[in-house]
N, C-alpha and C positions, 0 to 999 in steps of 0.2 A: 585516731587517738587524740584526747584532748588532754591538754596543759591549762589550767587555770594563773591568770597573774594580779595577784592580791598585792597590792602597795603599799604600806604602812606608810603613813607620812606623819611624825611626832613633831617635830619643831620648828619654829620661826624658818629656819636657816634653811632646813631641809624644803620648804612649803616652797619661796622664794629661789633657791640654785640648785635643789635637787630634782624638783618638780621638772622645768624646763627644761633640762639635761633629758630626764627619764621620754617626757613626749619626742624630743626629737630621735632619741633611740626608737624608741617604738614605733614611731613612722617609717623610718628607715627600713624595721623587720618588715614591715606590714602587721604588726603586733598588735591585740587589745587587751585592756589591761581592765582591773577595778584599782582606784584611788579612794584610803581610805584616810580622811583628811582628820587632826586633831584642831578644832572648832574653836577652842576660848584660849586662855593665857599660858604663854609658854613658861611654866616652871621648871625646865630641864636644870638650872642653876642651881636649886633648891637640894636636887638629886646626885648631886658628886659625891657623897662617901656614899650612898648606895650603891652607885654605877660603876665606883671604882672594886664593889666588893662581887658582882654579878659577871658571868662566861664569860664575853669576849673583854672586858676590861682589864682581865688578866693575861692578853695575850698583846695588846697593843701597847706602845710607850702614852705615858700621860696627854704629849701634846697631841699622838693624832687621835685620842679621844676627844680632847677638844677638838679638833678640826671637825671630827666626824659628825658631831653632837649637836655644835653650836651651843655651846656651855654659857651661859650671860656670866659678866665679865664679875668677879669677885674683887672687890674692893676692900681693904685691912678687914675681913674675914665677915665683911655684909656684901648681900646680893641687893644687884639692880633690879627693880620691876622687872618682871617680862613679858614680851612685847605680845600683845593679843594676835592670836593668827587670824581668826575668822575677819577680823577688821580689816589688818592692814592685807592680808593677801585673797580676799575675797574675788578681785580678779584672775589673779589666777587659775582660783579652783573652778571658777566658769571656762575657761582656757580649755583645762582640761576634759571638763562635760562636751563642751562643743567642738572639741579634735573627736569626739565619736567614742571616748569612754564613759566605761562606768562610775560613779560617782558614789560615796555613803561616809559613814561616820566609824571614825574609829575612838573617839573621846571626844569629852569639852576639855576636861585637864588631865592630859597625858601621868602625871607623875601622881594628882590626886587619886587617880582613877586605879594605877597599876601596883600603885602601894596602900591602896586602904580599902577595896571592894571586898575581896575574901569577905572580911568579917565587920562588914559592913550591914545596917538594917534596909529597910522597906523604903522607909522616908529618904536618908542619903542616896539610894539609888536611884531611884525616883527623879530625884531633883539631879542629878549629874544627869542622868539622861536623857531628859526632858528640856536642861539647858542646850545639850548636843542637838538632838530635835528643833528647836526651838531657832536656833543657830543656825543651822543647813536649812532651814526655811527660810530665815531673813537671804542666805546668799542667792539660794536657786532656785525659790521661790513655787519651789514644790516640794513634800513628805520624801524622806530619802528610804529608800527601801532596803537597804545591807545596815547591817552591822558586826562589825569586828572588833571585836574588845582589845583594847591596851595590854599589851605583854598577854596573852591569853588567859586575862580576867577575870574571871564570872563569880557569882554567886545565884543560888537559887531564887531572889526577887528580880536579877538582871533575864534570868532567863524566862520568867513571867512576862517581864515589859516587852519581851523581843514581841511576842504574841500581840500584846494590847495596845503596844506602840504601831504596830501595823508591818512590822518588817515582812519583807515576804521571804528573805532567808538569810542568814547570817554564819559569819566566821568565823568563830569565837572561839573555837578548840582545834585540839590537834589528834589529827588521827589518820586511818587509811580509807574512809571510805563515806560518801554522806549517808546523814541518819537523821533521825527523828528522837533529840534529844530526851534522858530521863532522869531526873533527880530526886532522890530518895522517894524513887516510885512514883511522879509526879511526875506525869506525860505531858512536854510543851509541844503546842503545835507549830510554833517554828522551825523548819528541817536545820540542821547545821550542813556546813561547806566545808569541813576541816582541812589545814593546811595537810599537806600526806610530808612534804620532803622538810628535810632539814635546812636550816638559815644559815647562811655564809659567819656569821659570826659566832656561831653556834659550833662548828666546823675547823676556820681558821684558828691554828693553832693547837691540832689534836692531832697524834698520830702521823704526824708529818705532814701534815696537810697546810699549805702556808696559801699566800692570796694568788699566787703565780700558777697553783696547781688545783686548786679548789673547784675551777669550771670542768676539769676533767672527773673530778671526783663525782659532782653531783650527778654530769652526763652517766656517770658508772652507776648510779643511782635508777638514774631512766632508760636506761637504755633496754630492758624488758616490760612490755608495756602493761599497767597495772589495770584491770577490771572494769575500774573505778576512774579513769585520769588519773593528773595529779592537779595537786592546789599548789605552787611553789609563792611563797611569801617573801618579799624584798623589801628593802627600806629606802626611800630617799634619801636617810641619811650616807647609807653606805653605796647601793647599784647605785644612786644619782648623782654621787658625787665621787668621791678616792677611787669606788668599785665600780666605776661604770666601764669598764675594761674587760672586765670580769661578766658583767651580766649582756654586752655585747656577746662574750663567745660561748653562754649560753643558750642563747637565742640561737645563733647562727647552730650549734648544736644540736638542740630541739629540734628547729626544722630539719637538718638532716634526717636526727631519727623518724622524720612522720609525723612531728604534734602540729596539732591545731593550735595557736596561743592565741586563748582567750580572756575574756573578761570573765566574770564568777556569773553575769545574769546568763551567758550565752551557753555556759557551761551547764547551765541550772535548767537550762531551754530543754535539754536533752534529757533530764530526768524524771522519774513520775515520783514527785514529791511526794505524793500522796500514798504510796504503795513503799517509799523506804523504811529499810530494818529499824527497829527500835533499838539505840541503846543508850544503856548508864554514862554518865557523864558524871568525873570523880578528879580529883587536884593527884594531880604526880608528877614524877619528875621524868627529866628527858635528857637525852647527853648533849654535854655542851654547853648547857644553861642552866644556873643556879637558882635555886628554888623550886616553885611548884607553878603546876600551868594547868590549863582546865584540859583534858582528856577525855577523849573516845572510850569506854569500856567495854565492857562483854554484853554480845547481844542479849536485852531483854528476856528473862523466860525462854530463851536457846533451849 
């Protein structure tokens, strides 16, 4: 049985003390993981009345969303610059390549990206992800091959670029099973990875579910093994830092039940890309989390 472990890493704060934290766990499991790094300037700061209007900001007190976030500091009701991640933490994400993970791109700007693609053109997308491209070339000095969209993303020209940007598979939606993405009948040959389980933030705070009991919940999640693996998706901000408690006795979890925990390329190893189901790829919702995220739909002409 395999376990896929998809990283999101969105900020400054998370790049620098949740990264580090996340590798020495994951040596510790014998764990591999995919890290998917945000590349250009951290505008998380920009982002607080969204963040505070979105899932888990309604279940946490204000300060430990800061803690969690790394919020840049708000000054009589202006923001500081923020701080370029690709720049200043460039070392690090090499760190991480060379402990034996996988490496890719999750944005150039976290907050530009998760609040304005929807309904975004040709050109805008384009140019955000070409900047991300562009970016993970100056650090690691080769083409990155995943991609994972910002809060699950997409639009119909993002899903073009995965193809012509070269990815050889990406994780940009959420669903139970990998596919061979389709949008308004527009076959992309990039397969998706989709995440299958739900996000600890996504979770804490529903139905009695708090952070102390949350690793036993998702284990109740795996613990019948699905078809397909699973893809489980975590943050720096949170398993790398407050939740790293939590996604310790996950792990230790997992390997009880039997998974392999892998990275998404090691996962990908195993499947015939070539030969997966077709399907519709459509904006919905999902519990837990506020708004609309890019989705798995019904298989193709089933």
């Amino acid at each position: 049985m395999k376990l896929a472990l998809k990283i999101d890493v969105d900020t400054h704060r998370g790049t620098r003390e949740g990264v580090p934290r996340l590798l020495d766990i994951l040596a510790r499991h014998q764990a591999r993981a995919t890290f998917l790094f945000s590349l250009g300037p951290d505008h998380t700061g920009r982002a607080v009345k969204r963040v505070f209007r979105r899932g888990f900001m309604r279940k946490v007190s204000r300060t430990s969303v800061l803690e969690h976030y790394g919020i840049v500091t708000l000054l009589y009701g202006t923001l500081l610059p923020g701080p370029d991640i690709g720049t200043r933490n460039a070392e690090m994400m090499r760190k991480v390549r060379d402990a034996g993970h996988e490496v890719g791109i999750h944005t150039y700007d976290h907050v530009k990206w998760q609040d304005g693609v929807v309904a975004q053109d040709e050109a805008w997308t384009r140019r955000e992800m070409l900047r991300a491209c562009e970016r993970f070339q100056q650090i690691f000095g080769e083409p990155a091959r995943i991609h994972g969209a910002a809060g699950w993303q997409m639009n119909r020209h993002a899903y073009r670029l995965t193809q012509r940007l070269g990815f050889r598979y990406c994780s940009d939606t959420r669903g139970t099973h990998p596919f061979v993405p389709i949008h308004n009948a527009e076959i992309f040959a990039c397969p998706q990875l989709p995440t299958t389980l739900p996000t600890l933030d996504e979770l804490i705070g529903v139905d009695g579910v708090t952070a102390d009991n949350v690793a036993e919940h998702v284990l109740g999640l795996t613990a019948a093994p699905a078809p397909g693996g699973h893809v489980y998706t975590l943050h720096a901000e949170l398993e790398g830092m407050k939740l790293a408690p939590v996604f310790e006795k996950l792990l230790t979890g997992w390997r009880a039940q039997g998974y392999a925990l892998l990275a998404l390329r090691d996962y990908a190893e195993g499947l015939d890309l070539a030969r997966l189901p077709r399907h519709i790829v459509q904006d919905g919702e999902i519990p837990g989390r506020a708004g609309t995220v890019a989705l798995q739909g019904k298989e193709f002409l089933a």
